[in-house]
C-alpha positions in Angstrom: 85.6 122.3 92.7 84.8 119.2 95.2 86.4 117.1 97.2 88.3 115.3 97.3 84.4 98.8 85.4 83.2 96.6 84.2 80.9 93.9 85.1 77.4 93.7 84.7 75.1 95.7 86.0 71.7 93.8 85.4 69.3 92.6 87.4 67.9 93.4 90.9 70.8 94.8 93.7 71.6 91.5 95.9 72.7 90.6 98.8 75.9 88.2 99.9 76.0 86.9 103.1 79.2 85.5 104.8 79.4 84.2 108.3 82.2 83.8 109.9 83.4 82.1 112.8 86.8 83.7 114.1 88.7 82.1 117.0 89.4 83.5 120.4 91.8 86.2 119.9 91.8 87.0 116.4 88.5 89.0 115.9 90.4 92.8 116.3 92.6 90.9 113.0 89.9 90.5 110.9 87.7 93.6 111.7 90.9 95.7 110.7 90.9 92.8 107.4 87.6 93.8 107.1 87.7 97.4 107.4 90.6 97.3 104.9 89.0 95.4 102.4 85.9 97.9 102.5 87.9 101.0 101.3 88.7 98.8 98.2 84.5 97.7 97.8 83.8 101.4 98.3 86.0 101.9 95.4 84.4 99.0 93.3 81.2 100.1 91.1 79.5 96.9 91.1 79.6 97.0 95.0 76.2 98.9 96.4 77.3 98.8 100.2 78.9 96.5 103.1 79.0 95.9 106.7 80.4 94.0 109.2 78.2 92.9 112.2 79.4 90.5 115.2 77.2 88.3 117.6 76.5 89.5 120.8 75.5 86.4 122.0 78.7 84.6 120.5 81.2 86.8 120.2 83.0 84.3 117.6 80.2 84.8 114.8 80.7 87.4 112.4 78.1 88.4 109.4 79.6 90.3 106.5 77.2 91.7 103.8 78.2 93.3 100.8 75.6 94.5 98.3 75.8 94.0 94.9 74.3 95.5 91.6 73.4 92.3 90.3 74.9 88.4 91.1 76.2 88.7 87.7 78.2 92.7 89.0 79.9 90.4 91.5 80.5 87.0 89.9 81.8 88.6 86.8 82.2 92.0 86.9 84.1 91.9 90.4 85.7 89.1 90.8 86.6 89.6 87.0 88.3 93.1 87.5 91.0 94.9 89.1 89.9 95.4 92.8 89.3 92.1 93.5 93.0 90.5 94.3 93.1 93.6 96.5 89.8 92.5 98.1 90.9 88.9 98.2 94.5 89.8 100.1 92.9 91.3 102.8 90.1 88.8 103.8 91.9 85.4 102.5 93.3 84.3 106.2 89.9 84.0 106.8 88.1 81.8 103.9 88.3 78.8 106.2 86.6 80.5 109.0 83.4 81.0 106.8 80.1 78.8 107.1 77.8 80.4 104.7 78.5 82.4 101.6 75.4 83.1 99.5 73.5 85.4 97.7 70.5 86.9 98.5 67.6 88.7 97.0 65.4 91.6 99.1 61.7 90.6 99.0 60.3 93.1 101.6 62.2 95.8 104.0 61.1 98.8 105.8 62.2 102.1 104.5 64.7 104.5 106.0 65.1 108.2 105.2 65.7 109.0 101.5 69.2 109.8 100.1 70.2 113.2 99.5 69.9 112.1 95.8 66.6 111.0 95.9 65.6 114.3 97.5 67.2 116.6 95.5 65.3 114.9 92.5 68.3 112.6 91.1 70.8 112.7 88.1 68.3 115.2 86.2 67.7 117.7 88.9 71.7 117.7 89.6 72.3 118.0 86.1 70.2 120.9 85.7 71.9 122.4 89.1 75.4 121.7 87.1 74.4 122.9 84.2 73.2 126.4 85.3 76.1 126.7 87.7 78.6 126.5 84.9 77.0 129.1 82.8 77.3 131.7 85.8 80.8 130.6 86.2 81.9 131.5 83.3 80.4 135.2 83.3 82.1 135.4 86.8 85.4 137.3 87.1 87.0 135.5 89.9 86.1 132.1 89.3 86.2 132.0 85.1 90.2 132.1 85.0 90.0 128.4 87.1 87.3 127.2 84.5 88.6 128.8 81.2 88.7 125.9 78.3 87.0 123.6 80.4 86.1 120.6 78.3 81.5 120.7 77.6 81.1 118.0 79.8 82.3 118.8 82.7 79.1 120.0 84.2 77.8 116.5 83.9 81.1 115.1 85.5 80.7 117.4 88.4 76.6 116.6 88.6 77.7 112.6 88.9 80.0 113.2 91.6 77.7 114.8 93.5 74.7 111.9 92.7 77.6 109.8 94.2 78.6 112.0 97.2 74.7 112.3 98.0 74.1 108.6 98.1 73.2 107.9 94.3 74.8 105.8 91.5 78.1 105.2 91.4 78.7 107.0 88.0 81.7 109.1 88.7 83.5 105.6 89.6 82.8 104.4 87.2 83.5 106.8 84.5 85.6 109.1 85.9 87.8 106.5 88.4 86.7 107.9 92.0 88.1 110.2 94.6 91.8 110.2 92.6 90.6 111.9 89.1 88.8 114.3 91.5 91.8 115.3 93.6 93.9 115.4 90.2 91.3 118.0 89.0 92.3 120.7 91.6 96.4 120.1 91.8 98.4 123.4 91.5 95.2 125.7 91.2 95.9 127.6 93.8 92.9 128.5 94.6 91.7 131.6 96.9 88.9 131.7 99.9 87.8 134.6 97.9 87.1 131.8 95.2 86.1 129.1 97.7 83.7 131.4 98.6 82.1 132.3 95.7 81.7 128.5 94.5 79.4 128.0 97.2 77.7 130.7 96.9 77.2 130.5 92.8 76.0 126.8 93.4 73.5 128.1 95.8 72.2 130.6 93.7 72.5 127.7 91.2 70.3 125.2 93.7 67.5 128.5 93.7 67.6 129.0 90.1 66.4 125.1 89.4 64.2 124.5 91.9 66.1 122.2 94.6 64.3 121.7 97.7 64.7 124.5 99.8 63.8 122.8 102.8 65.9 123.7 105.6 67.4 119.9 106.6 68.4 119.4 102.9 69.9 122.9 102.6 72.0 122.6 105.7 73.8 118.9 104.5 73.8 120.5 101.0 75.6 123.3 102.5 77.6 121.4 104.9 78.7 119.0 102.0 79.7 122.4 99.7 81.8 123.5 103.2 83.7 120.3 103.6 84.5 119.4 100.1 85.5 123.4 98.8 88.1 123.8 101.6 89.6 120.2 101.0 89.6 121.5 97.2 91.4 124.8 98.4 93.7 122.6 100.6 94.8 120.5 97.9 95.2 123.3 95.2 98.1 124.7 96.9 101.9 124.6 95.8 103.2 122.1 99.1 100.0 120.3 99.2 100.7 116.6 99.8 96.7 115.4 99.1 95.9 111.8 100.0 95.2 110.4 96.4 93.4 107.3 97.1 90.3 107.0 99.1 86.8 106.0 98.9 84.3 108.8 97.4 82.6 110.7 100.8 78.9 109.4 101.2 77.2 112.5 102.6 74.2 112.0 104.6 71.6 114.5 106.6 73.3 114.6 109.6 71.9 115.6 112.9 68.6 116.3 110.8 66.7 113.8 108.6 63.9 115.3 106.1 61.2 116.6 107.6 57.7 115.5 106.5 54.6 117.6 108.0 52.3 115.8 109.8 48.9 114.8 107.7 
């Protein structure tokens, strides 16, 4: 229960910049283009992140930078596959406004707060959260009728959408096909609060049992996430649900407060 390829993947994560300049009176156009064409790179596995600044000092100069697994993801694993003529619909009034497109490779940055991923301990430490979840599910009496026959791997499908939701690879995308297989998963369940409930609590237990951080910023958006996502899942299950069956996969972050780290 949760909420709602190709292309290569080698090489350092890079960087492409475009810059734009728009003419007077078209800029609310292509920041709607824009934000249109993100929800399909949010979709796209080879794409890392995007974001569209303007100039304050010319209001006419955009910068658009997407991040890529690797210039080889984009060149032929993107523009190769199936998201890019969505991409390309979107943003192709504006190819003659653009003065620089090129890629670029991080040498230094400063560092921001981890992702939830990171913290939690990655793909291992949410497998093993998956994992011993599943094993109390199906000894519990309200929740193993929803899981009966479930296929082995599910716990490891359920332990890469969360890496994705918390800010980690984008492995459910791109082995499981994103927010719509996810949705799909809970149609016609009809599933309870009384269940809801005790999903969040049995994955909490779960968190306890392998060792998750128990700090209290990472339990609250683990929490908050487990809130959200298990009462969209109980929305959806229902008999006259109408879901929305395409959108990007929700990037949970800390919220109103990052990790904590003592002072030395």
């Amino acid at each position: 229960m949760s909420a709602s390829g190709g292309g290569g993947c080698v090489g350092r994560v890079i960087t492409e910049y475009l810059r734009y300049r728009i003419p007077e009176g078209q800029g609310s156009q292509f920041e709607q283009a824009y934000r249109r064409a993100g929800t399909v790179l949010s979709e796209t596995p080879q794409c890392v992140g995007w974001d569209v600044a303007r100039s304050v000092d010319e209001p006419a100069c955009y910068v658009v930078r997407i991040k890529w697994t690797s210039a080889k993801g984009h060149l032929e694993g993107f523009r190769k596959g199936p998201h890019f003529p969505m991409f390309f619909a979107e943003v192709r009034p504006y190819v003659g406004n653009i003065e620089e497109m090129r890629h670029y490779e991080e040498l230094a940055a400063g560092e921001g707060p981890p992702t939830l991923y990171d913290w939690a301990g990655g793909e291992e430490a949410l497998t093993a959260l998956t994992e011993q979840f599943y094993r109390q599910v199906l000894k519990d009496d309200l929740l193993e009728p929803l899981f009966r026959g479930m296929s082995p791997d599910h716990p490891r499908h359920v332990a890469y959408w969360l890496g994705e939701v918390f800010g980690g690879p984008k492995a459910y995308t791109g082995e499981r096909g994103g927010y719509s297989t996810m949705v799909g998963m809970h149609l016609g369940k009809a599933i309870t609060e009384r269940q809801r409930r005790r999903w969040v609590s049995l994955l909490q237990d779960a968190a306890d049992d392998v060792g998750l951080p128990a700090d209290p910023e990472f339990r609250a958006a683990f929490t908050g996430y487990l809130e959200w996502g298990t009462r969209i899942a109980l929305a959806n299950s229902q008999p006259d649900a109408r879901p929305v069956k395409q959108a990007p996969v929700p990037r949970w972050g800390w919220g109103v407060a990052p990790p904590f780290t003592p002072a030395q």
